[in-house]
C-alpha positions in Angstrom: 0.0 0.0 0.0 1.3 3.5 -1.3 2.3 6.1 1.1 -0.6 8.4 0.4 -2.8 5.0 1.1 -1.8 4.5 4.5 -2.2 8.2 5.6 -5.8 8.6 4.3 -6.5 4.9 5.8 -5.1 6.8 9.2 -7.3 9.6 8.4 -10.5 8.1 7.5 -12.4 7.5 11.0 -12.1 11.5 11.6 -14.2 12.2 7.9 -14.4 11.9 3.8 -11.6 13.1 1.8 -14.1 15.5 0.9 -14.3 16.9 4.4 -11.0 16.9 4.9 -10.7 19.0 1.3 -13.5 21.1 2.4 -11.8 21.9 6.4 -8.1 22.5 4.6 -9.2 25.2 1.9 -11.7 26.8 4.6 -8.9 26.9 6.9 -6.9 29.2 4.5 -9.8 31.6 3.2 -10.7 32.2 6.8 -7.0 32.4 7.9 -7.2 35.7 5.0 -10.4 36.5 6.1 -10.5 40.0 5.6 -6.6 40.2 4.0 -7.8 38.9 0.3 -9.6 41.0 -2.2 -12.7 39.6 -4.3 -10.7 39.2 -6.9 -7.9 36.9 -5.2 -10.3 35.2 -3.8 -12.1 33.9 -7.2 -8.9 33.1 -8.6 -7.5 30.9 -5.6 -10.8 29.1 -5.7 -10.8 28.6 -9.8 -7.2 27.5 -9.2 -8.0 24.9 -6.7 -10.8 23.7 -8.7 -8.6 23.3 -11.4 -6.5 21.3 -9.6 -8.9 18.3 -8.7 -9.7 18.4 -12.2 -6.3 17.8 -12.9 -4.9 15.7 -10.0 -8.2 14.0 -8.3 -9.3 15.6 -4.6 -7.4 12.9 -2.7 -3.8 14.7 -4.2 -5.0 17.9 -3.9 -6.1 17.6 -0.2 -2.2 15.6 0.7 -0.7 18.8 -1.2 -3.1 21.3 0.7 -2.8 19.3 4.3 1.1 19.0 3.6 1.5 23.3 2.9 -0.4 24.2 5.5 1.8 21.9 8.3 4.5 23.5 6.8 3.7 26.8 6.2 4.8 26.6 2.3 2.9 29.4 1.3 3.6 32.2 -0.9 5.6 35.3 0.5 3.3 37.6 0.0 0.3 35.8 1.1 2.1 34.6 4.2 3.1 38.2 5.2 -0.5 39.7 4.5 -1.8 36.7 7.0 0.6 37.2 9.7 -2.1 39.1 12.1 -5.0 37.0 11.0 -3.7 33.2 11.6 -5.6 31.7 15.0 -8.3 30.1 12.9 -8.0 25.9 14.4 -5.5 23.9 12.2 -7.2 21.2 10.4 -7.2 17.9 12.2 -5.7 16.5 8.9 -3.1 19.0 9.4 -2.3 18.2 12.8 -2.2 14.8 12.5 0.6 14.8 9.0 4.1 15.0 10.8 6.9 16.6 9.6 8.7 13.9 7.1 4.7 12.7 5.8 4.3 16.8 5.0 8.2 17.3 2.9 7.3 14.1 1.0 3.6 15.5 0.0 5.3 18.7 -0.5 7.1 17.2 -3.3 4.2 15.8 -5.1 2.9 17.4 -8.6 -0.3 18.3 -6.6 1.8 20.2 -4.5 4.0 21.6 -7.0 1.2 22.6 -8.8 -0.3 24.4 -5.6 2.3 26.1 -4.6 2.4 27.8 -8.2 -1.2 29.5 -7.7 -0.3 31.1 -4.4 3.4 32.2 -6.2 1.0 33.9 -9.1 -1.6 35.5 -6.6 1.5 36.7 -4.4 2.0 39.1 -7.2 -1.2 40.5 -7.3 -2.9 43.1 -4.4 -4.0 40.9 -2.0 -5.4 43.7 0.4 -7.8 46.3 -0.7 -5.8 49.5 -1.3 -5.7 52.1 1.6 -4.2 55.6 2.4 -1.3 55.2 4.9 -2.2 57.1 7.9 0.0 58.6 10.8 0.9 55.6 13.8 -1.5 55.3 16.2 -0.8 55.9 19.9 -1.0 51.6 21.5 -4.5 50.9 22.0 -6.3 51.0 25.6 -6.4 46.9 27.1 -9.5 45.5 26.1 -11.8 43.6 29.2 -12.0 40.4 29.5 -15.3 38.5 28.8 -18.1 39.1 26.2 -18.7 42.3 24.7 -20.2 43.4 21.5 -17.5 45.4 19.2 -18.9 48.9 18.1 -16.4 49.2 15.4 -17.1 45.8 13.8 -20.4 44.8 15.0 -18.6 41.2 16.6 -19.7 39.6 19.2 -16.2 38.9 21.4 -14.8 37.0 24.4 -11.6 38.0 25.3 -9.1 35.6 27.9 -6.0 37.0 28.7 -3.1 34.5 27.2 0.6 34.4 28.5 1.6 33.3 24.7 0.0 32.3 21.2 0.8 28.6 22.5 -1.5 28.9 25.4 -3.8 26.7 24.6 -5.7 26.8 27.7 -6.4 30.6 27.4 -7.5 29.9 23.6 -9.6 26.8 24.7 -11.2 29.5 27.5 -12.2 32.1 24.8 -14.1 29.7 22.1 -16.2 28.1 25.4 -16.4 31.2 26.7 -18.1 32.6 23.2 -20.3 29.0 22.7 -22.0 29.6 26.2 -21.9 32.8 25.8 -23.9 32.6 22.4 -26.0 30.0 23.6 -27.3 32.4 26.7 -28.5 34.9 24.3 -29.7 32.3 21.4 -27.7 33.7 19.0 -25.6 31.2 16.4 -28.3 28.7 16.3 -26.9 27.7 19.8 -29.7 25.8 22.4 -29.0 25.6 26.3 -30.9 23.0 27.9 -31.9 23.8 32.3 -29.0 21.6 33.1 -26.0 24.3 31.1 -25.6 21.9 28.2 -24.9 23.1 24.7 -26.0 21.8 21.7 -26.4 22.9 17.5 -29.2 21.6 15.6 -26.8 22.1 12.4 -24.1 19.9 14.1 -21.7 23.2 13.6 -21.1 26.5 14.4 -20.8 28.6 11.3 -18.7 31.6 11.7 -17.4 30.8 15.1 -13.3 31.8 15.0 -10.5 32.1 17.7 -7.6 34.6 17.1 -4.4 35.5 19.3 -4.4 39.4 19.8 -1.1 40.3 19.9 -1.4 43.7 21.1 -3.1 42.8 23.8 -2.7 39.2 24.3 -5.5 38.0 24.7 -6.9 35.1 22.9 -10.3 36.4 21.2 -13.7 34.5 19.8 -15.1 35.7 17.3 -18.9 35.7 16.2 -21.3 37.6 13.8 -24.1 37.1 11.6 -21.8 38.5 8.8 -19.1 36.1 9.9 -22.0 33.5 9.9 -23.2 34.1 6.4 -19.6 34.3 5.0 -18.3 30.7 6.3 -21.6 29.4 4.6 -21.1 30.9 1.1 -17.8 29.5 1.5 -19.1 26.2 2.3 -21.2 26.2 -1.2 -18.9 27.6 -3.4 -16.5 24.6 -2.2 -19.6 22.4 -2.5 -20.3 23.8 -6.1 -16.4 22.8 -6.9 -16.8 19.3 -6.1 -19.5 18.7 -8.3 
């Protein structure tokens, strides 16, 4: 048994190699949420689709598992998502070690992959802005839930001693689930005895980024963010048709 056999074997009581396609490119457009114009955007997913044409999902998936555990991305893209990664690593991801992810790395798949993000690393991949005069540091934020004025958001906020606290980071996305649930936003249901469930099975929307500036681990939850991860979900439903 191949190599690429064995690992998918490993992989197959967590989901479908469709699932596992579908968690891995959702990973990276919601890593940029926010970073990547329209136009990026539409051509990353044309590329990919391209690519299962070409190479069959199973490839594709190896070659997009195998970049993201080890961060082969483009320059540019990877520079434009350095504030923005915090978004959960895909359990395929996390479960790939190091010498499974160079040898996928070196697959035509990946080859192949690795050439769409070099192409869209020369285009804009932010909106263009004016440059405006530094800021003075921004005031600490509270902990808990809050609703951001600027962005609409709903928040919890955990102070973190690091980005590799995984504690505080585990605190902030229960924190914003029971949080949710209490007001019966996110499709969230809270039974008498505190427990938690979601007709849909998910959680659409529903993200957990480190805040550098004032490290704090922060979940994330709108309608907007909401409606966003579920066009996502059909468009990448659409490609595998």
């Amino acid at each position: 048994m191949s190599d690429m056999k064995l690992i998918m074997e490993g992989w197959r009581e967590y989901s479908s190699v469709d699932e596992q396609y579908d968690q891995a490119l959702a990973y990276l457009l919601e890593s940029y949420d926010g970073l990547l114009t329209e136009g990026v955007k539409d051509d990353l997913l044309s590329g990919m689709k391209s690519l299962v044409a070409q190479f069959g999902k199973k490839a594709v998936t190896m070659a997009l598992v195998a970049s993201i555990t080890t961060g082969a991305l483009a320059p540019g893209i990877a520079a434009a998502a350095e504030t923005a990664t915090g978004v959960d690593l895909p359990v395929a991801a996390q479960q790939m070690d190091a010498e499974e992810a160079k040898k996928f790395s070196a697959t035509d798949a990946a080859k192949a992959l690795k050439d769409i993000f070099h192409k869209l690393s020369k285009k804009n991949l932010v909106d263009d802005a004016p440059e405006e005069a530094p800021e003075a540091a921004p005031e600490p934020q509270p902990e808990g839930f809050s609703q951001n004025a600027e962005t609409g958001d709903y928040e919890f906020r955990v102070a973190a001693n690091s980005y590799n606290d995984v504690f505080a980071k585990q605190d902030a996305r229960q924190g914003m689930i029971k949080n949710l649930a209490e007001k019966g936003l996110a499709g969230l249901e809270m039974s008498q005895d505190g427990n938690i469930t979601s007709p849909s099975g998910t959680i659409n929307g529903l993200a957990v980024h480190y805040d550098q500036e004032s490290s704090q681990f922060v979940g994330k939850w709108s309608p907007e963010r909401a409606e966003r991860a579920q066009e996502m979900s059909r468009q990448m439903k659409q490609m595998s048709r």
